[in-house]
Structure formats: structure tokens, C-alpha cells
C-alpha positions in Angstrom: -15.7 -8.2 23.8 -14.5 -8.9 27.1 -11.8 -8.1 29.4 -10.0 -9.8 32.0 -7.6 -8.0 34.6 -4.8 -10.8 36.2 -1.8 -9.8 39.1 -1.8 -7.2 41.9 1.3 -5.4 41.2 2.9 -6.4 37.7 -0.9 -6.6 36.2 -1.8 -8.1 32.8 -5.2 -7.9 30.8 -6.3 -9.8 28.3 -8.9 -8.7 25.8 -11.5 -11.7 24.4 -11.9 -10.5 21.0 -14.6 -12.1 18.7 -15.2 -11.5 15.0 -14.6 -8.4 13.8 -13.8 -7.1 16.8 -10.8 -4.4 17.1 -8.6 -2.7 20.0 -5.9 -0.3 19.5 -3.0 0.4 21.2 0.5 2.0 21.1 3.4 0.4 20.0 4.8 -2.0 21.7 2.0 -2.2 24.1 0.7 -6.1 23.3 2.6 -8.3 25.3 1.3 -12.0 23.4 -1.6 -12.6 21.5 -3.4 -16.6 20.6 -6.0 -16.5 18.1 -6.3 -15.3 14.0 -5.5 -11.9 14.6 -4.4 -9.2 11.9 -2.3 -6.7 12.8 -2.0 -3.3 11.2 -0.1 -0.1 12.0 -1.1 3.6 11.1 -1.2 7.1 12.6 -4.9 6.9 13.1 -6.2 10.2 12.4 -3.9 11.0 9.9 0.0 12.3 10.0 -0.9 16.2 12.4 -2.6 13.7 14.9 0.2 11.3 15.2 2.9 14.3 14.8 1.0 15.8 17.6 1.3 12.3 19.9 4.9 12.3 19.2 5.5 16.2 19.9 4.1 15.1 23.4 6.3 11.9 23.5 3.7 9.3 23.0 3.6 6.7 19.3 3.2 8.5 16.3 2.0 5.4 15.4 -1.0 2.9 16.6 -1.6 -0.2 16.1 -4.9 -1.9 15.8 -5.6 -5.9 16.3 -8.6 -7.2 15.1 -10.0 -10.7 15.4 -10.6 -12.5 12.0 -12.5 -15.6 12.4 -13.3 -17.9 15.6 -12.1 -16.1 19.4 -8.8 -14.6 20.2 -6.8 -13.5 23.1 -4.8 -10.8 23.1 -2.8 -9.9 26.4 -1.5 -6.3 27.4 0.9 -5.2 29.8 1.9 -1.8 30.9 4.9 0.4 30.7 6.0 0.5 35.0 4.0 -1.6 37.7 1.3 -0.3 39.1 -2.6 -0.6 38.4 -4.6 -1.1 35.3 -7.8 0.7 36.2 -10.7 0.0 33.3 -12.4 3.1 31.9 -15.9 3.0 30.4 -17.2 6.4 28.4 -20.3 7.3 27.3 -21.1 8.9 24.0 -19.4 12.1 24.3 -17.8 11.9 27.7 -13.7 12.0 27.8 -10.8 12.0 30.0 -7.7 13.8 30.0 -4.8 11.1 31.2 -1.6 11.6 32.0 1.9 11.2 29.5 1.8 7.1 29.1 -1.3 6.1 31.0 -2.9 5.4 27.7 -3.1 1.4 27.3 -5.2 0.1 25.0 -8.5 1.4 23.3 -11.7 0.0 21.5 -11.6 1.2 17.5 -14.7 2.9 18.7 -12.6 5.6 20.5 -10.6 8.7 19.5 -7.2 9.5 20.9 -6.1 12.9 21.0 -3.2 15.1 22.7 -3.8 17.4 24.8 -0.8 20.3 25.6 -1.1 21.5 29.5 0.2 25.4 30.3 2.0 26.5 33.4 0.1 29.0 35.4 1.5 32.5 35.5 4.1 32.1 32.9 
């Protein structure tokens, strides 16, 4: 799989998917797509994980692309311009992101939400 990061402000990527290969992302995150890709849509991590996305105000509902046969292209775009910033993790390593920074995921990785408290209430 590989990735490619186009514009300054109003920034696309496009993900080179090969066999078998698989992203997921929220909905409405894929901007176009050229290839034999299969879409499907679930809450990934059953219904509490994506009741717990939508309590937050994220999808309660994922969807993954995955490349059937030959190469595909799929291209994402985010919500507001800005910049798309790639993030690699290790085995165990994670990040907590701020409410919609989330764009688009290997199947490898596990989404979760995480609630923040106000100090000294």
C-alpha cells in the first residue's frame, strides 16, 4: 500500500491499494475512487463502540474499501482545509486526536473514543 499527499491548502490523498488490501474511514470521507473496489459499511467493533463514536459526534458507522483484483485508487479529502499530516504506529503505540481529525485508517488499526474531563469540576 501506498500513499500519496497532493495540494497545500485544500489537500487530497490518495491511497494505492493492491489485492486484498483495505482502509477504513468514516462516512462520507472518500472523495472518488478508480479501480475494483468493494465497499462495505459496519460499526466496526460492534454496536457500544459505534454508539460510543456517535455519543462523541463522530460515524457510528465505518466504512471499509478493499481492493479486489488488479490496483486501485482511492482518493480522500478532509472535512475543513488545512493539512493532512500521515501517522505511522508501531505495535502498541496510539494517539489521542482531536473530534474529526480522524481520516482514514489501515484495517490493521483500532478506533476508539476517548471522553476528556474538565479540570476542577
Amino acid at each position: 500500500m501506498k500513499y500519496d499527499i497532493h495540494g497545500t491548502t485544500l489537500q487530497t490523498l490518495d491511497i494505492h491499494l493492491n489485492p486484498g488490501e483495505s482502509v477504513f474511514t468514516e462516512s462520507g470521507g472518500m472523495a472518488w475512487m478508480r479501480g475494483n473496489v468493494e465497499m462495505s459499511t459496519n460499526t466496526r467493533g460492534g454496536l457500544l463502540k459505534g454508539l460510543a463514536r456517535s455519543l462523541a459526534g463522530e460515524s457510528l458507522f465505518l466504512t471499509a474499501y478493499t481492493c479486489q483484483q488488479g490496483s486501485a485508487t482511492i482518493t480522500f479529502t478532509p472535512e475543513a482545509p488545512g493539512s493532512i499530516i500521515p501517522v505511522t504506529l508501531s505495535a502498541g503505540e496510539s494517539r489521542i486526536c482531536q473530534k474529526d481529525a480522524f481520516m482514514v485508517a489501515e484495517e490493521n488499526i483500532t478506533l476508539e473514543v476517548h471522553f476528556r474531563r474538565k479540570l476542577g469540576t
